[in-house]
C-alpha positions as CSV (number, residue, x, y, z in Angstrom):
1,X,83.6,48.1,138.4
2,X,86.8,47.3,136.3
3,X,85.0,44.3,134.4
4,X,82.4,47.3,133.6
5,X,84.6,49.2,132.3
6,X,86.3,46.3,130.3
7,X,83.0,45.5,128.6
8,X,82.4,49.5,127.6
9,X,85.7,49.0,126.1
10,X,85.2,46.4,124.0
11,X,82.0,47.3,123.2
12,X,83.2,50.5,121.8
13,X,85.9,49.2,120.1
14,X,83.5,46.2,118.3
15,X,81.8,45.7,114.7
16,X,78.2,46.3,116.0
17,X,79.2,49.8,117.5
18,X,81.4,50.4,114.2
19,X,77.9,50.2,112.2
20,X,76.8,52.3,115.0
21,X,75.9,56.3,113.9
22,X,78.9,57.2,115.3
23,X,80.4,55.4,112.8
24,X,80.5,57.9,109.9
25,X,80.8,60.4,112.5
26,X,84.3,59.0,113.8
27,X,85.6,59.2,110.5
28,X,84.7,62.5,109.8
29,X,86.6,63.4,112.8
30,X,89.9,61.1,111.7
31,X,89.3,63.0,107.9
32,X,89.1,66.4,109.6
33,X,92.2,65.9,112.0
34,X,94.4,64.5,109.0
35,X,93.4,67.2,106.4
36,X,94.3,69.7,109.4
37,X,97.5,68.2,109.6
38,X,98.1,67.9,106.0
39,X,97.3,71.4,105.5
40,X,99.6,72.4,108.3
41,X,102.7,71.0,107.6
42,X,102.1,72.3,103.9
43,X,101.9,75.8,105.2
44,X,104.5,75.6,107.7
45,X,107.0,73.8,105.4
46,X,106.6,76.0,102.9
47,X,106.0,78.9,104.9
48,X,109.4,78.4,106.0
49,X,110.9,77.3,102.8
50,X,110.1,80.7,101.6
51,X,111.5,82.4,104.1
52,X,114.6,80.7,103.8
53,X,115.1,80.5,100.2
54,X,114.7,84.0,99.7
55,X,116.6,85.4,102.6
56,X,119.4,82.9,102.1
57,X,119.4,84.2,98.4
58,X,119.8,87.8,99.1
59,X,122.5,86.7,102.1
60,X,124.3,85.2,99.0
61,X,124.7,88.3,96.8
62,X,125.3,90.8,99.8
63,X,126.3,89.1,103.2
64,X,124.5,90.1,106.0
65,X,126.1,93.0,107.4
66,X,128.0,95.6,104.9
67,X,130.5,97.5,106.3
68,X,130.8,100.9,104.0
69,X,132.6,104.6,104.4
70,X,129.7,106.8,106.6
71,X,129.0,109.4,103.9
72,X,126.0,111.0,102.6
73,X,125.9,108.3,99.5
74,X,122.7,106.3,99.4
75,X,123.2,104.5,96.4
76,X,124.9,100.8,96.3
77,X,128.1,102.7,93.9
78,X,130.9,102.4,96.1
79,X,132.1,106.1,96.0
80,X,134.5,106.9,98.9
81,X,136.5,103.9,99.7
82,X,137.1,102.4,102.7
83,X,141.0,101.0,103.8
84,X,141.3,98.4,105.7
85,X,143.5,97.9,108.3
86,X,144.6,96.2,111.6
87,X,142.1,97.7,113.4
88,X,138.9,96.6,111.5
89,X,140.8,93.5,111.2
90,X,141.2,93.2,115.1
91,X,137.2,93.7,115.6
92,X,135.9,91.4,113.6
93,X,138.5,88.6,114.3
94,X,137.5,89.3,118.2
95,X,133.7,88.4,117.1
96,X,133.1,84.3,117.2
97,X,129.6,85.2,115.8
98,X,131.2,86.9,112.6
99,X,131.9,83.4,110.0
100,X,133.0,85.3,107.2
101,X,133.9,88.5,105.7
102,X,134.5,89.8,102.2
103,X,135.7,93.1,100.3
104,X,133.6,94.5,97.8
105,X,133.3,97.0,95.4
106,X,130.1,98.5,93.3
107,X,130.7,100.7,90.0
108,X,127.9,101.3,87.3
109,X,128.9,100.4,84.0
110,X,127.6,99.6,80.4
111,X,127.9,97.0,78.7
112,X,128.0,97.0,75.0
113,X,127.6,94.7,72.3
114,X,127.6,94.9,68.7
115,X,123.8,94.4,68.5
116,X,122.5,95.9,71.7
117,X,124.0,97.8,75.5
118,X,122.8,97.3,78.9
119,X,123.1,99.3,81.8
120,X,124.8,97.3,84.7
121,X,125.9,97.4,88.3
122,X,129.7,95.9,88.4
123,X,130.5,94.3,91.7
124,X,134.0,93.5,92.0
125,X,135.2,90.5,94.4
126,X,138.4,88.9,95.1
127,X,139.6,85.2,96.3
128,X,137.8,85.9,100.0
129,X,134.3,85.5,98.1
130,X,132.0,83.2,99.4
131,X,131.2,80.7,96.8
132,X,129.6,78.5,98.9
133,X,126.2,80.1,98.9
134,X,126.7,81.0,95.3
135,X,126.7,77.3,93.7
136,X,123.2,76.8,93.4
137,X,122.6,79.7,91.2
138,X,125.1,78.7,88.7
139,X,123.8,77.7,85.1
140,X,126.4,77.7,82.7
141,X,130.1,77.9,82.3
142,X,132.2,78.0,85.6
143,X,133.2,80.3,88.7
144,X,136.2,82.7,87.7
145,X,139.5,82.0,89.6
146,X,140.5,85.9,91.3
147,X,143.0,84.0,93.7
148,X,146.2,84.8,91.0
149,X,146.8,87.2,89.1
150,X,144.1,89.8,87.8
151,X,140.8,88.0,85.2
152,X,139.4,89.6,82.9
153,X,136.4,86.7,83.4
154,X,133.1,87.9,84.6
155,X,129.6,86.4,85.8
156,X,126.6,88.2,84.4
157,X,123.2,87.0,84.9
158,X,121.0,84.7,82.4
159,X,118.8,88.0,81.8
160,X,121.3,90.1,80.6
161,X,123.0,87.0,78.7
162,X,119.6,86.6,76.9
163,X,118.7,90.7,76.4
164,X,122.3,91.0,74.9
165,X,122.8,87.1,73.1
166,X,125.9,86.6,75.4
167,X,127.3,82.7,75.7
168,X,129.9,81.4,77.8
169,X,133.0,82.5,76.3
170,X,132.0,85.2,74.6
171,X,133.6,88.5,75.4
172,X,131.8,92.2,75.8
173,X,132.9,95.9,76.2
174,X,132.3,97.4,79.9
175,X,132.4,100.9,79.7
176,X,132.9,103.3,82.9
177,X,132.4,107.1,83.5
178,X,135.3,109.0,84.4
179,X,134.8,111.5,87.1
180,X,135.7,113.8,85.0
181,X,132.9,114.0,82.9
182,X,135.5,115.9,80.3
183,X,137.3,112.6,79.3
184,X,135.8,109.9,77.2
185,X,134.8,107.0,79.1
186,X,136.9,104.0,80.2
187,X,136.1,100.5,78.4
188,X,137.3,96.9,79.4
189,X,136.8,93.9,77.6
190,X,136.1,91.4,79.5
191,X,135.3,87.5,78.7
192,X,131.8,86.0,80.2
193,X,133.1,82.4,82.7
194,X,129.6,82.2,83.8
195,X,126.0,82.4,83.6
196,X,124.1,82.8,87.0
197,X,120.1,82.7,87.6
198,X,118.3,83.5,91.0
199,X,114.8,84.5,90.1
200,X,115.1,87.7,92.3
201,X,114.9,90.6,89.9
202,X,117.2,92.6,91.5
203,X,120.1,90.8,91.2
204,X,119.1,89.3,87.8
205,X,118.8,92.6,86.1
206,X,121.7,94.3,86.8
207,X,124.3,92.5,88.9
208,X,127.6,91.8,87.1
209,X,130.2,90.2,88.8
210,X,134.0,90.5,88.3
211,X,137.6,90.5,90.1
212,X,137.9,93.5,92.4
213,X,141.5,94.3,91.2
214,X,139.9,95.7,88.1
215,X,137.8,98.5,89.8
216,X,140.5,99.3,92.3
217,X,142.6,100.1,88.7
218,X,139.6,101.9,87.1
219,X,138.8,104.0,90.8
220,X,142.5,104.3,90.8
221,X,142.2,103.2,94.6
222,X,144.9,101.8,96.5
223,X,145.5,98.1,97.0
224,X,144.1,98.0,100.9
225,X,141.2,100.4,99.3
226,X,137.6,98.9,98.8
227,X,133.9,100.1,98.8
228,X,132.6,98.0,101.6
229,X,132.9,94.6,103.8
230,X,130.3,92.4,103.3
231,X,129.8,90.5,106.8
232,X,128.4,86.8,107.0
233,X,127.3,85.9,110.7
234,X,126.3,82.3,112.3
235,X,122.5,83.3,113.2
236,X,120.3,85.1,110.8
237,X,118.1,85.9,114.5
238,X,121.0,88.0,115.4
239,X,121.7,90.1,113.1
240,X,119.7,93.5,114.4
241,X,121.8,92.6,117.7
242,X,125.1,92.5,115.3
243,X,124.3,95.5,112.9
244,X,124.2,97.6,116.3
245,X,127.3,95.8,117.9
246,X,129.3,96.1,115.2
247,X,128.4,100.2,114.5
248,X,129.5,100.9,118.5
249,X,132.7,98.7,118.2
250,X,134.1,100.2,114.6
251,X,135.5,103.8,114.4
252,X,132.7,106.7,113.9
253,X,133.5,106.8,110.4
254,X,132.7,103.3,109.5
255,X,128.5,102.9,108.2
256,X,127.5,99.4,109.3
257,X,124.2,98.8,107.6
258,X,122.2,95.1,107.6
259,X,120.6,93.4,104.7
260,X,117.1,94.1,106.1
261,X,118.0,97.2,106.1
262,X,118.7,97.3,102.8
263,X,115.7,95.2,102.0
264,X,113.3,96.7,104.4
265,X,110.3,96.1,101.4
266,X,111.6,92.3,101.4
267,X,111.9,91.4,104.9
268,X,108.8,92.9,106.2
269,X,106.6,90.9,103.0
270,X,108.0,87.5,104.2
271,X,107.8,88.5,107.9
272,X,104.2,88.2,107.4
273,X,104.2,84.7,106.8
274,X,104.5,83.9,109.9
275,X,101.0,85.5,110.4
276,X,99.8,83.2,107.7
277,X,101.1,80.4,109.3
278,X,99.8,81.2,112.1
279,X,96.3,82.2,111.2
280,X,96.7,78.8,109.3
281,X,97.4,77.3,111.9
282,X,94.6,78.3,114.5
283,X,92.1,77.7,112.0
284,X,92.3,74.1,111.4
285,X,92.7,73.5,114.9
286,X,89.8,74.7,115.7
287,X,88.0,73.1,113.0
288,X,89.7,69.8,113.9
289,X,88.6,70.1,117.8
290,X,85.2,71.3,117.0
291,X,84.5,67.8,114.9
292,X,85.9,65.6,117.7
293,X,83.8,67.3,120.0
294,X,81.1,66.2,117.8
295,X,82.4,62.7,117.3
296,X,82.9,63.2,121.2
297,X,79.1,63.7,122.2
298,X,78.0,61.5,119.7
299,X,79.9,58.5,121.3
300,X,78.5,59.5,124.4
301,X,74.9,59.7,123.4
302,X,75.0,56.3,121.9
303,X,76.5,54.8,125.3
304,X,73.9,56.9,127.7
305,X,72.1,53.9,129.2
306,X,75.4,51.7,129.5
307,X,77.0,54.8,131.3
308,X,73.5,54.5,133.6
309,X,74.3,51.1,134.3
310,X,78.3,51.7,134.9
311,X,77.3,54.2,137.8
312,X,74.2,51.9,139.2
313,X,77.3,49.4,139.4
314,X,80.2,52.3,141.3
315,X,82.1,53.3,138.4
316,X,82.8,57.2,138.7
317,X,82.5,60.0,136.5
318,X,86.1,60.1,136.0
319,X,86.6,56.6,135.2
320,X,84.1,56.9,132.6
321,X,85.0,60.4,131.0
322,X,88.5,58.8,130.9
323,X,87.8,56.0,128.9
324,X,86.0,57.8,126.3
325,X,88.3,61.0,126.2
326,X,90.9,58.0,125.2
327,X,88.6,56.9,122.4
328,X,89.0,60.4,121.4
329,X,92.4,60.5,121.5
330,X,92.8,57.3,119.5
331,X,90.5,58.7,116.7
332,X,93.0,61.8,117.1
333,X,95.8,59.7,116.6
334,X,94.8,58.0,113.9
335,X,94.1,61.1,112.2
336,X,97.6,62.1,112.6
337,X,98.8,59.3,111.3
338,X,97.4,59.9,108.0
339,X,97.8,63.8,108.3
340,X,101.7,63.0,108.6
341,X,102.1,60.2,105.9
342,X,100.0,62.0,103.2
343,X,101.6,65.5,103.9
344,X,105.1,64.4,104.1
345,X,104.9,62.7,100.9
346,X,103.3,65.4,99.0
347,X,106.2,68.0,100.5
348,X,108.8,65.0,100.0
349,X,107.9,65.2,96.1
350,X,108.1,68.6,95.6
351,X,111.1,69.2,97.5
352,X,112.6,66.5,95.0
353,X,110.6,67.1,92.0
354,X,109.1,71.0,92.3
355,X,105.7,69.8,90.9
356,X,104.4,73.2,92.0
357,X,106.0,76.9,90.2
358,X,105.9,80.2,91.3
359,X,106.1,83.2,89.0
360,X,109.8,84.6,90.2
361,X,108.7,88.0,89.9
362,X,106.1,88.0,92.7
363,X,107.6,85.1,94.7
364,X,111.6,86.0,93.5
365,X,111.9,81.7,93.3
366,X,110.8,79.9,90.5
367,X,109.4,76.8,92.6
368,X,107.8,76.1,96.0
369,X,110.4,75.5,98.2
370,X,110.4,73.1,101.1
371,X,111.6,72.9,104.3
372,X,111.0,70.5,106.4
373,X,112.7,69.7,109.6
374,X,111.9,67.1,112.6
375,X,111.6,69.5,115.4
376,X,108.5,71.5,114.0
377,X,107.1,68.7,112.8
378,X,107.2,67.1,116.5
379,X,105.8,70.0,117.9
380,X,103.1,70.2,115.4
381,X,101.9,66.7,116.5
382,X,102.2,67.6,120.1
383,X,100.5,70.7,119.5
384,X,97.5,69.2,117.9
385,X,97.2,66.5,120.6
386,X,97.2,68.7,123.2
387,X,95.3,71.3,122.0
388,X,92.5,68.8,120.6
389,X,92.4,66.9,123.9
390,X,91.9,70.2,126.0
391,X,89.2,71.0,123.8
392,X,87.4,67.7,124.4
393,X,87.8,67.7,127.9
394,X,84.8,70.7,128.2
395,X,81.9,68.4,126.6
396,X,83.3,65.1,128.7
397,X,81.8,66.7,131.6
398,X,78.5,65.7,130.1
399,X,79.1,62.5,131.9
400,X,78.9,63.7,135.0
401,X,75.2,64.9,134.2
402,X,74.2,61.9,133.9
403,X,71.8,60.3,136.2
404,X,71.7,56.4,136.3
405,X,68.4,55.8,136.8
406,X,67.2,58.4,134.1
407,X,70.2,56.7,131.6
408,X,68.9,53.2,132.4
409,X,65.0,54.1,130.8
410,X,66.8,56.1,128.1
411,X,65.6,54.4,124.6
């Protein structure tokens, strides 16, 4: 019975059955399970990328949590300050998922050259700014130094550098509206240290950046007086958790609002990649599974009077289903093999290279990006060869409807 099976082995894996039919249908079936996985990993890694790049690059510019006075002001203008003291200080020092925190202020402002004037939103920051997350977005020139005494060196964004022909080193008049609307308005002249780019319009448009000691002058607000606290946490997948944490610990007249909240348009749009993904996903799965079953019945219709004899001679319906669902799975294998080595590579060069552009104003990044990571990739695999081999186990049971004597006359 063994030696039966060891024959139907070999003669499956030999030339003569590799000029068989089943021939160009096996490879069909290796094509369809590598363009599957190819087309997975793509969507995944981008998928992902996306997500990332995008949430990570508003995270940048506004932390994840903002801590702000609870007024009635819906705007990002930092009107009624907030002062901080021991006790915030004792709540979020108490919080091991809270990484970071930053003071902040927002005031509108003009700025003016000789040629041309552009409407701005100021944000002012101090030496607790997180520059980590800012590098990557930095063009020209250099970060300003707020850890000494007050700059007068600012960031502004390429877009406004190009709408108003700034440079690096160049200086510009801010001007400020008094809230008395009586008295002419306030101007600072400040000198450009940077040039910063991030594709999201948002920021790019508008977002000036400059030491916080400057608006706490022109606000005429005290020292310990700011317009929010911008909170960084560890986990991004805790932050609804956080936002409400934070709200019950602080005094009632602290607002505590979240990024997604603030970008409820942004975070439900690239929430529904995972849908995509997913849909992806499911889709060339089941195209994948439905040409092994193919390849499957094909093997198994070429091999009906050698199954015949195998039975005539003992072997079992399970013996035999076995032996070609692992012909299957070395097809399936194969498959992946290719999937992985050709879709790595491609994501591989345009992680490195960015081969592939996006318009920033639909996508806010100017590239594809790319994330790729060992764990998904893992579970992609394992996912594929389980799924495919649970599809293939239905049509094995063909087998077993097999009758020897029948299969021995079959010509």
């Amino acid at each position: 019975m063994n030696t039966a099976l060891f024959i139907l082995k070999r003669l499956i894996a030999s030339k003569k059955y590799k000029n068989n039919i089943s021939a160009p249908i096996n490879k069909i079936g290796i094509i369809s399970i590598a363009l599957g996985m190819i087309v997975m990993l793509i969507a995944v890694a981008t998928g992902i990328g996306l997500q990332k790049e995008i949430r990570e690059k508003i995270i940048a510019f506004n932390g994840d949590i903002l801590i702000t006075n609870f007024d009635s002001n819906q705007s990002e203008i930092s009107v009624n300050p907030i002062t901080l003291n021991s006790t915030i200080d004792r709540i979020l020092a108490q919080d091991k998922r809270i990484k970071h925190t930053q003071p902040i202020i927002k005031k509108a402002g003009l700025i003016k050259t000789a040629s041309d004037f552009e409407g701005v939103i100021v944000k002012g920051i101090d030496k607790h700014f997180n520059w980590s997350g800012f590098d990557s977005y930095l063009i020209e020139g250099k970060k300003p130094d707020y850890s000494k005494e007050k700059s007068d060196d600012i960031l502004i964004s390429k877009t406004i550098a190009q709408r108003l022909q700034l440079k690096v080193g160049d200086t510009c008049n801010v001007w400020f509206v008094r809230e008395d609307l009586n008295k002419p308005p306030l101007v600072r002249r400040w000198a450009v240290k940077g040039i910063f780019y991030t594709g999201f319009p948002d920021i790019d448009n508008a977002l000036v950046l400059s030491d916080l000691r400057q608006l706490q002058k022109i606000n005429k607000w005290q020292t310990n007086q700011v317009g929010g606290l911008e909170v960084f946490i560890d986990e991004f997948k805790n932050i609804d958790y956080q936002g409400k944490e934070l709200y019950r610990l602080l005094p009632s007249e602290y607002n505590v609002r979240t990024v997604k909240e603030s970008y409820p348009y942004i975070f439900e749009w690239i929430a529904l990649f995972d849908s995509n993904i997913f849909v992806i996903i499911s889709i060339m799965i089941i195209i994948a599974g439905f040409n092994m079953i193919t390849a499957l019945l094909v093997l198994i219709l070429e091999q009906v009077r050698l199954i015949g004899v195998l039975k005539a001679l003992g072997s079992n319906n399970g013996q035999i289903r076995k032996l070609f669902l692992y012909q299957a799975t070395y097809l399936i294998l194969k498959g992946l093999f290719w999937g992985n080595t050709i879709g790595i590579s491609l994501l591989l060069l345009q992680k490195y290279f960015g081969f592939v552009k996006l318009n920033p104003e639909n996508y806010y990044v100017d590239r594809a990006p790319v994330y790729l990571n060992i764990e998904y990739i893992v579970l992609l695999n394992l996912g594929v060869i389980f799924l495919t081999y649970f599809i293939l186990i239905l049509p094995s049971y063909i087998i077993t409807k097999i009758s020897p004597v029948r299969a021995i006359k079959f010509d």
